[in-house]
N, C-alpha and C positions, 0 to 999 in steps of 0.2 A: 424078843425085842424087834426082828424083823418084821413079822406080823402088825405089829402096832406103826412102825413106818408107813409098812404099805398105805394100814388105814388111815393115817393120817393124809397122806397125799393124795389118795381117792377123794378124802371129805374137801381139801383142799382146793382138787381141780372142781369138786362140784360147786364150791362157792364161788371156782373163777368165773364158772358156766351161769351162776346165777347174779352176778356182778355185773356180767356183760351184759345180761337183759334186762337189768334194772338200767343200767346207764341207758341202752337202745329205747327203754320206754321213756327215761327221764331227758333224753336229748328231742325226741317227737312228740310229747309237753311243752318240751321251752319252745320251738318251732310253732306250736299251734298258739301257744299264749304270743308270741310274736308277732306270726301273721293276725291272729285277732288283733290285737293293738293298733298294729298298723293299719288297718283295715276302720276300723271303730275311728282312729284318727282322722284318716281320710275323709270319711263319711259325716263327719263334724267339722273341720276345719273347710273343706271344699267351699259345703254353700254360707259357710260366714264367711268367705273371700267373696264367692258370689254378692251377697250382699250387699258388702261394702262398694263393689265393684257398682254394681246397676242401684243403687239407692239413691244414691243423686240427681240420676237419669228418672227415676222414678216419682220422685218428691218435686222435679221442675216439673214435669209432665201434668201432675195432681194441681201441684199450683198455677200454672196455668191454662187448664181448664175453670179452675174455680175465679180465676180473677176477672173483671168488667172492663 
């Protein structure tokens, strides 16, 4: 009966050992999907601020060149 403890707590610690490196992969996953996100938001919200920002400046400037 001893014997079958031991084994049991061997097989035990080994799924701790492989618990922990599933979490350590699935924590620098959620980090990379994160930083993409933020990144990809950036990269798309920026210059539609931009936009908005110099579009006025831009559409007076057009319209008057073209006006007589």
């Amino acid at each position: 009966m001893e014997d079958r403890e031991i084994e049991i707590l061997k097989r035990l610690e080994e799924q701790d050992k492989k618990l922990d490196a599933i979490f350590k992969s699935v924590e620098k996953t959620r980090r990379y999907f994160m930083w993409t996100f933020i990144v990809g938001l950036t990269i798309t919200v920026l210059p539609l601020i931009g936009i908005l920002i110099l579009a006025p400046f831009l559409f007076g400037a057009l319209s008057s060149a073209y006006t007589l």
